[in-house]
N, C-alpha and C positions, 0 to 999 in steps of 0.2 A: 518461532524459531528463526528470527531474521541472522544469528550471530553463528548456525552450523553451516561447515564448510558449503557451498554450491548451493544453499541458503538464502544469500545476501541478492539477490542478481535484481538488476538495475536495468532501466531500456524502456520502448525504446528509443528515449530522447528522456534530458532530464530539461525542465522548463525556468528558465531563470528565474527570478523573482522581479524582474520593473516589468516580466512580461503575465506576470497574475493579479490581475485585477483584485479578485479578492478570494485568497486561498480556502475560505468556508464554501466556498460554492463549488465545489469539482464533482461533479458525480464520478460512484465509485462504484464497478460492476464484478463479478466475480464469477465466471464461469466453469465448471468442472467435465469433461465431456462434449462440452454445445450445450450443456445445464444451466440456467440461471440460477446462481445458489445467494446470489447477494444481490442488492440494488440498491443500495443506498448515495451519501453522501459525507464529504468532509465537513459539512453543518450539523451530522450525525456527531460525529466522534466528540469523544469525551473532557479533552479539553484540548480548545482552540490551538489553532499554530501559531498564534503568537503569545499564549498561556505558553506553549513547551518551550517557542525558542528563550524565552525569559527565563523561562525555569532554568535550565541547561545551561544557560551562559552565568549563570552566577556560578559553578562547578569547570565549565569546558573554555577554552579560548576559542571564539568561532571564527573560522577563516572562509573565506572565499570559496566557494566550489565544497563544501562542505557538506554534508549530507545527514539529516535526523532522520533515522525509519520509528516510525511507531507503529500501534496498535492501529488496529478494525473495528469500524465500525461491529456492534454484535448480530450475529445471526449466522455465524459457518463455522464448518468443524463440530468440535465436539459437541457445541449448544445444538446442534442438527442431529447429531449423534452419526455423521458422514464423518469416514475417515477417508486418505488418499492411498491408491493402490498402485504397484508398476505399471505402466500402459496408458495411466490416466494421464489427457491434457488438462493445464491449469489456464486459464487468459485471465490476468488482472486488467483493465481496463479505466483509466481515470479520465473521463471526459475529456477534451481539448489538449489532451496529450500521446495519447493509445493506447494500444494493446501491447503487455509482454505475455510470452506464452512461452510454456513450462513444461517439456512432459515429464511425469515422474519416473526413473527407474528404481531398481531394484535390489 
């Protein structure tokens, strides 16, 4: 649900592209609580970034400063059978970038 309102949130730095070596290598961690509920990587997901940005740009005009959100790696949420609750913190964490952190209301 990256498209519902308060959804979308970005942070907290977005990292250019001449400064990613090589976008398959980012570890990607995913905390619920202080919970380690994911640990994996962008060499996880399903198909490469630059499978998608090819894909996309045959449909989208890409511009500068432009932003693709995709999917996850698998293993959180519903495949866990965890839902999120009010009160819950979330931290996404992508290696050599940081932590955004989330807490869920109600």
């Amino acid at each position: 649900g990256k498209w519902q309102a308060t959804f979308g949130r970005r942070g907290p730095c977005l990292l250019p592209a001449d400064e990613a070596a090589d976008p398959q290598q980012f570890p990607l961690r995913l905390r619920v609580n202080g919970e380690l509920e994911q640990d994996s990587s962008t060499a996880q997901m399903v198909f490469p970034v630059a499978a998608v940005i090819e894909f996309i740009s045959r449909f989208v005009t890409l511009s500068p400063g432009d932003v693709i959100s995709t999917g996850t790696p698998h293993g959180v949420g519903k495949a866990k059978g965890k839902f999120l609750r009010p009160g819950d913190l979330v931290e996404a964490e992508i290696g050599g970038i940081g932590i955004l952190a989330n807490p869920v209301v109600g």
